[in-house]
Each structure stands twice: as structure tokens, then as C-alpha cells.
N, C-alpha and C positions, 0 to 999 in steps of 0.2 A: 209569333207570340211576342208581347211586349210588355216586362214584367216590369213591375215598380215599385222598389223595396220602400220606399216612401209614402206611397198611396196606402189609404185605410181600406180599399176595396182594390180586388185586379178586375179588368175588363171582362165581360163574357167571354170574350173569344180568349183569353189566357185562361180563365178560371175550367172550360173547357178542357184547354189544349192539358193544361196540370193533371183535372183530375182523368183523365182519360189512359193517361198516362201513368197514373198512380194504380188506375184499375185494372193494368194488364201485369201491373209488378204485384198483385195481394192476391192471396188463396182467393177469395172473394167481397163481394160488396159493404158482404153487411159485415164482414171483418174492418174492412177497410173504418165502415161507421161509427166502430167500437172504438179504435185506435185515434180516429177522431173527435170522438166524442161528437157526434155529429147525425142527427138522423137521417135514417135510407133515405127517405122521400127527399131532402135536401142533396142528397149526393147525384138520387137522379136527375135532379135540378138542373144540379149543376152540368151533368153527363149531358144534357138535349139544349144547353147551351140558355137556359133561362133564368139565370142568378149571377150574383157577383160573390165571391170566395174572399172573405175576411184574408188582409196581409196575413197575419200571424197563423193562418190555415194552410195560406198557402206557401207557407218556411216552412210549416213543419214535414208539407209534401215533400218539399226540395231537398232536403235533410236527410228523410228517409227512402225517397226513391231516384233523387237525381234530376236532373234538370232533362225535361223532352228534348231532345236533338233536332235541328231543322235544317231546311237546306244552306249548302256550302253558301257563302257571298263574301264581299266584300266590306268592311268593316267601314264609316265614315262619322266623324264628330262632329257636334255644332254645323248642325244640319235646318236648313229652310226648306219648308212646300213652296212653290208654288202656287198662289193660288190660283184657285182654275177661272176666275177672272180678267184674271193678267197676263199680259204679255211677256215675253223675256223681258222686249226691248223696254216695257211699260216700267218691267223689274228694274231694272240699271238706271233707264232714267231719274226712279224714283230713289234710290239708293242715292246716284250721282248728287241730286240736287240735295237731298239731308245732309249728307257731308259738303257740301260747299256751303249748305247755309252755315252748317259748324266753325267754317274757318270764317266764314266773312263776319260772325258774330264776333269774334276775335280781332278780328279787324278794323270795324267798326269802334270799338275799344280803344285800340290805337291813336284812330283821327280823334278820338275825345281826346285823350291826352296831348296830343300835338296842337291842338286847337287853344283848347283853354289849359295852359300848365298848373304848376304848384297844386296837384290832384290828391286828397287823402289818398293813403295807402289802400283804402278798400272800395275806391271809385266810386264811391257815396253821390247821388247827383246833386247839383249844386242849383241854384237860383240858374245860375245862367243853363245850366243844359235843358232846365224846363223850358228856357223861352227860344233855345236852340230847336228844339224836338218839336214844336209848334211852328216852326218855321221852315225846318226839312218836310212836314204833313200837310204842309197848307198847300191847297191845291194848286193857285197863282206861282207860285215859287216850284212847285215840280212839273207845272207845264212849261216853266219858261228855263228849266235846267234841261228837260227833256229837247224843248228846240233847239237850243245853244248846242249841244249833244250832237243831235241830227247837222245842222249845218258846220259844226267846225270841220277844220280844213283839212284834218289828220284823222276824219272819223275812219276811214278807210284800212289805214293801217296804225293808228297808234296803238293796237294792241300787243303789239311788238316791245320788246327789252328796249328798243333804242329812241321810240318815239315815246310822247306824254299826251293825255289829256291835259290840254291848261288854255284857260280863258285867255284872252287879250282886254286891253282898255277898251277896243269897239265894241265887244261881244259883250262884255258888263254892262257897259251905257247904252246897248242897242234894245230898244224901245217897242212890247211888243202889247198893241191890242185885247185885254181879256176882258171878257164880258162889258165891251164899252170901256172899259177905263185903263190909260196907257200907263204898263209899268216897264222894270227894268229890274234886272236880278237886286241891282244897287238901290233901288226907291225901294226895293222888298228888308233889305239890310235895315233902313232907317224907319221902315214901319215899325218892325220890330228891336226897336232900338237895341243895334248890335252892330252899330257903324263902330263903335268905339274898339271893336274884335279886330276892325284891320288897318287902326294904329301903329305907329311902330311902339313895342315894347319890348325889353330886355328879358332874354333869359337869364336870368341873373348865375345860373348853377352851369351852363354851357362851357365847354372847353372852346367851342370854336366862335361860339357868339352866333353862330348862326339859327336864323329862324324861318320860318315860311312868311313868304310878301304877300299884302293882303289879294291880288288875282290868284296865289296858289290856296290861301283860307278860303277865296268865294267859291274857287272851280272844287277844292276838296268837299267841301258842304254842298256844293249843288249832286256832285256826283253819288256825296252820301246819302242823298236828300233819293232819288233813281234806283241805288241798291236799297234802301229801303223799304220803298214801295213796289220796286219788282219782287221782294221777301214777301212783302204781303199776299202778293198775286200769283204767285205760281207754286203749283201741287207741291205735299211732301218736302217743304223747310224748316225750318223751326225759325220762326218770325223774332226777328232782332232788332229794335228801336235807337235810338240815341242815347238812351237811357238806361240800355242795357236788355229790356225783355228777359227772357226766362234765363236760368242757371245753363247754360249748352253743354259744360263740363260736367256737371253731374248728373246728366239723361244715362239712364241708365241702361246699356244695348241686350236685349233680348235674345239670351240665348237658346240654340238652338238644341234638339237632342240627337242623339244617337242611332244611326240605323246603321242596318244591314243589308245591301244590295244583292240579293239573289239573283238566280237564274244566269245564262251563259255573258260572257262579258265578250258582245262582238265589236267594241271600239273603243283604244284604249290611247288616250292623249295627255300626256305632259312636259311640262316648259322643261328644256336642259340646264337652265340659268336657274330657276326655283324662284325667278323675279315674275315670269308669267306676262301674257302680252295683256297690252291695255286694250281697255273696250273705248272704240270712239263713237261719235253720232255717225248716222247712216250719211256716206257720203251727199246724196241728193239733196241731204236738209241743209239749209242757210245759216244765218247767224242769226237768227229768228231762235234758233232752239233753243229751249229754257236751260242745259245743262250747256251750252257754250255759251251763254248769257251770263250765268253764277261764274265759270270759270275766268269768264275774259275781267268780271268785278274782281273775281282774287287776285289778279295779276297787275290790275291797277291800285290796287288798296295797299297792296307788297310793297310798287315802287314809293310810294309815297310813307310808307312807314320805315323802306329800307333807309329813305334819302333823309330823314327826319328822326331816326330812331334816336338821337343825341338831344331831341327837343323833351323824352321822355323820362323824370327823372327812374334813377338808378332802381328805386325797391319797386316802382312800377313797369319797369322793365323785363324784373324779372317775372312781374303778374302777367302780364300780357307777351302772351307765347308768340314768340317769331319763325316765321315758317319760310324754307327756300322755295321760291314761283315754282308753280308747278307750269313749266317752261321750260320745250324742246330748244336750246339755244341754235341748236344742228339744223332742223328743218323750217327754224322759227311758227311753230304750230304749237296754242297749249296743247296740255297733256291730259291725259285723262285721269280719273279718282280711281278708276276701279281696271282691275288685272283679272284675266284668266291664266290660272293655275294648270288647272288639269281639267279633261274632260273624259268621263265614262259613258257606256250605253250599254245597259242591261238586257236581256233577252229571257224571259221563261216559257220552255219549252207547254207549257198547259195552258199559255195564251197568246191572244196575237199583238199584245200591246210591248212598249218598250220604257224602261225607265231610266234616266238620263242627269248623271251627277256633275255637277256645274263647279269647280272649286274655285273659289272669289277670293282676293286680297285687293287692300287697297295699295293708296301711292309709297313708298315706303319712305317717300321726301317728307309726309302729312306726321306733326308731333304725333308721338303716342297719345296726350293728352286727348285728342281729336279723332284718334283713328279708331275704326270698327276691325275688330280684330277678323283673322279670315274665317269663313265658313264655306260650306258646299249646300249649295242649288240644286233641290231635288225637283225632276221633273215627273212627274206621272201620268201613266197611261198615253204613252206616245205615239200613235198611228205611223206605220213606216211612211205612210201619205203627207203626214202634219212635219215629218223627219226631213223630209224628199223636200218638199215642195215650203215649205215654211221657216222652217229651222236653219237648215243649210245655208239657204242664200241670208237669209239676216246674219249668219255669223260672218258672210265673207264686205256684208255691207259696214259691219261692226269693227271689221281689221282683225278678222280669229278665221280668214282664210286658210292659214295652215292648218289649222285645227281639225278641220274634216272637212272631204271633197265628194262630191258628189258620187261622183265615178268609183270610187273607191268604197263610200260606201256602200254600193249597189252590188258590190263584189260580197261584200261580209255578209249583207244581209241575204242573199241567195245562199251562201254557205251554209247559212243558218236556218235555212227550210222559212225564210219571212216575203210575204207576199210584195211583189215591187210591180207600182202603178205603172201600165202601162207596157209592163212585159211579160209575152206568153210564156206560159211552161208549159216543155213538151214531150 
């Protein structure tokens, strides 16, 4: 039963469970119809499960007969389905990549500030970020950021804390072929007249005086020019321009309700730390994969706002939220967005299915500003086959190896009278 003191109607199957429940507490029926003011024919309605029961009909049940009792379970908050289109991995992916595009929106922020200084307090766009933002989308200038990308000399490992992304004089003035006509990141700078951007000019309000030299303005703009257009192109972002695109800070996160996990609890897992292990991509995937793509951008957009953050002044500083890399300095590997907390696996004895509570938090380094607070992943209708043979091995490709092992669970779930592929009983 799932009652909802806020709804103008309860569900059949509550308006059922109530009155059924009302009709074994009253001398009889048409008692009960008098007391409700309410005629027989609608009570039987309601008893064979083909009407909805007005809220205020069914408080005044509760009141007087008490709430139906159901089975024992387990209580969980801000709760998600699953939906049955998706994958776990599809789940996380998609999670992953909306909170990275949350930060790198943030980010992007940033390089406007370090780029063009002296910025109103409300990052209002200026003349020049319209003619910036027309030249990060132009297709000429992100094929030839994209090449410069691919062939620099550090592509390998500069995703690392100690190495950088950064152009050289050859790689600016190297000269490449589009559609018949020979350009150069720099001939694209002068199209768009925005040579004058890598001048030398004073930050006039600098304690240290220092500023970014025009190869770290072109390599920052070409690489913003990359996360840009990979926001565009891959599932589940929130698309962030030069210009700003939509409010990120005030999307409003979807919460989740309330269940009850019934039936036996044969697998019960949670983190001793309360910090919960990270989920990563499947080992076998490359650097091809869109959620270590957003990640490896956060970690480059950081360095450059950490080493710059003096170029931004003070009340803009405080608008644009600074976040520690999400960066294992230990293993030098990024980190992941999302953690498992805890994991459940329900069992009811009146079926052969299993249901499966996932509890999610994010990175705890990501501003609150930014962060999805935690919730639990509900799974349903779980085949011990789809558990065995599906579930398992993705969590141990994931880095949630401890979490549940094979072998062990084939021990719980024969304890539990549940069918396991492939072995006789005898």
C-alpha cells in the first residue's frame, strides 16, 4: 500500500487495501456506508478494487480503524527505479556525465574570467564573448584544436597533476589544410579579430602582476573551444556555452520517495568508512569513454583556474565556485563522481524475483553547490540469472568487487530456497 496524504485521490490498490480493512473492523457494510456517508454500491467499488477513494475518505478510515499492517521490510529515502530500459552501467554513466557537465559549467566560467578581466559582478556577456563564442563553434577552429590535441607531445600523459596541456609557437603557426584553404589556429585568431586578446596587457588589480601569455590564452580557448563541443555531443549533460547556457545551479534535482523493502534480506553490504567505494568505468573501456572524457576536462579546466585564480577579481571569485581535482594523487588516476554506499538484495518468499537497493553518494571533494545529494537505486524484479550472470561481474568491472561475490552469493541464495543456474537440487 502506498498512501499519499497529499493526493486528491489514493490508488486502487490502497483505496482497496483501506477499505477491506475497514470492513473486517465494522459490524457491517452498509454500517460502515452510513458512517461514511458514502453509498453501498461505491464501497463495493471500492472492495473489487475498481474506484479511487477521495484523501479525505480515506483519513477518516485511518482515524477510525487504523492503518492496514503489511509486511516487515526495510525502510529507505529518496529512492529511484530503475528504469527497465537501462542499464546499471547506462545508470552511472548517465549520472556521471550530468554532474561533470555541472562542474565544467563552472569552469568554463572561470576561463571567461581569466581570459577577458574587469567582468561585471553578474557575468553579463560582453561584445567580445559574442565574438569569442562564434569562434570556439566554428567548425575550422575546432578541427584544428582537435588536431593540435591529438598530435601534442604530452597527449598521453598530460592528464596527470604534473604535466599541462599547452601549445608551442610551432603548433600555433602549424598550417593545416580545410576544405582547400590553409589555416592556423593564429590566421583563425585574426579572422576573428581577437589578435588584440593576446597582447600583453596589465592586470591592473594583481598582487603578483602575473597573467596568462598569449600560447596559454590560445591553448585555453582551443581546449574550451573541445569541452564545449564534446557537452554538445554526448548523452545526459547539461550543454554549457561560452556565454554561459542555461542556470546549472538552479536545476532543480528530482527527488526521489519513500519505500519499503520487503520480503527476506539475503545480502546485506555496507562501506565501514560511510565514504563508500567509487564506481569507475569498466576496466576494458579506453579513454574513448564519455565519463573519463568530462572527467580528464575537469581536471584540466582546475589546473588552469587553480594557476590563474589571482587573474579573477575578488567578488567574482567568490561567484565562481572553486572545486579541489577530483584527483587520486596516490595512484595518479581521476576519481570517480559517484560512490557506493551500501548494497541490499531482497527476497519474497511468494516469488521467484529479487529486489535490489543500490545506495549512491557523490564525490564529497564536489561543492555542495554542485552536488546531488545521496539517494538509493532501486532494482526490480531481479532473476537470480540476471544477479549470477549480469549484475555480479559488472560490479566487479566497476571497482564494487567487495561488494558481492559470486560464490558467496550462491551460498545465500540456496539458503533461501532461490533457484541457481546451472545447479542441481537433489
Amino acid at each position: 500500500m502506498q498512501f499519499d496524504p497529499h493526493a486528491t485521490k489514493q490508488s486502487r490498490v490502497t483505496t482497496q487495501i483501506l477499505i477491506t480493512h475497514a470492513i473486517q473492523r465494522c459490524p457491517s457494510q452498509k454500517t460502515l456506508a452510513l458512517e461514511l456517508s458514502t453509498p453501498d454500491s461505491r464501497i463495493s467499488e471500492w472492495k473489487n478494487g475498481k474506484g479511487q477513494m477521495p484523501t479525505n475518505t480515506a483519513l477518516q478510515l485511518i482515524e477510525k480503524f487504523g492503518s492496514p499492517s503489511q509486511a516487515k521490510g526495510v525502510f529507505k529515502s529518496n529512492c529511484k527505479i530503475l528504469p527497465k530500459e537501462l542499464s546499471l552501467q547506462s545508470f552511472f554513466n548517465d549520472i556521471s556525465n550530468l554532474q561533470a557537465s555541472r562542474l565544467l559549467a563552472g569552469y568554463i566560467n572561470s576561463i571567461r574570467c581569466i581570459v577577458i578581466p574587469n567582468r561585471s559582478i553578474r557575468l553579463e556577456p560582453t561584445i567580445e564573448d559574442y565574438v569569442i563564442s562564434n569562434m570556439l563553434e566554428d567548425d575550422s577552429f575546432l578541427m584544428i584544436s582537435r588536431e593540435l590535441l591529438r598530435n601534442h607531445a604530452t597527449t598521453k600523459r598530460h592528464w596527470n597533476d604534473s604535466d599541462e596541456f599547452l601549445l608551442g609557437d610551432a603548433e600555433i603557426g602549424h598550417i593545416i589544410s580545410i576544405q582547400g584553404e590553409d589555416l592556423s589556429i593564429l590566421t583563425l585568431f585574426k579572422k576573428f579579430n581577437l589578435e588584440y586578446l593576446l597582447e600583453d596587457r596589465e592586470y591592473k588589480y594583481l598582487i603578483s602582476k602575473m597573467r596568462p601569455t598569449s600560447n596559454e590564452i590560445i591553448t585555453m580557448l582551443a581546449y574550451t573551444s573541445i569541452v564545449i563541443n564534446d557537452l554538445k555531443k554526448l548523452p545526459n549533460t547539461i550543454l554549457s556555452t561560452w556565454l554561459g547556457g542555461p542556470s546549472y545551479l538552479n536545476l532543480e534535482e528530482p527527488s526521489g520517495g519513500d519505500v519499503v523493502l520487503t520480503g527476506d534480506l539475503i545480502h546485506e553490504w555496507y562501506d565501514n568508512n560511510y565514504i563508500g567505494i567509487p564506481v569507475k568505468s569498466p576496466e576494458e573501456t579506453d579513454c574513448s569513454d564519455d565519463s573519463k572524457i568530462l572527467l580528464n576536462h575537469i581536471n584540466q579546466l582546475w589546473k588552469w583556474t587553480r594557476k590563474f585564480e589571482r587573474s579573477i577579481e575578488h567578488h567574482l571569485a567568490n561567484q565562481v565556485m572553486q572545486h579541489p581535482p577530483l584527483f587520486d594523487h596516490h595512484s595518479k588516476k581521476v576519481e570517480s563522481l559517484i560512490f557506493v554506499k551500501e548494497i541490499d538484495v531482497f527476497h519474497k518468499t511468494e516469488c521467484s524475483y529479487l529486489n535490489i537497493a543500490i545506495t549512491i553518494s557523490m564525490n564529497p571533494n564536489i561543492n555542495p553547490e554542485y552536488i546531488y545529494r545521496e539517494f538509493t537505486l532501486i532494482l526490480e524484479y531481479v532473476t537470480t540469472y540476471k544477479l549470477l550472470d549480469e549484475l555480479i561481474p559488472l560490479l566487479g568491472t566497476i571497482g564494487l568487487k567487495l561488494t558481492m561475490s559470486e560464490l558467496n552469493t550462491k551460498y545465500k541464495l540456496a539458503k533461501h530456497g532461490l533457484l541457481i543456474p546451472g545447479a542441481v537440487s537433489i
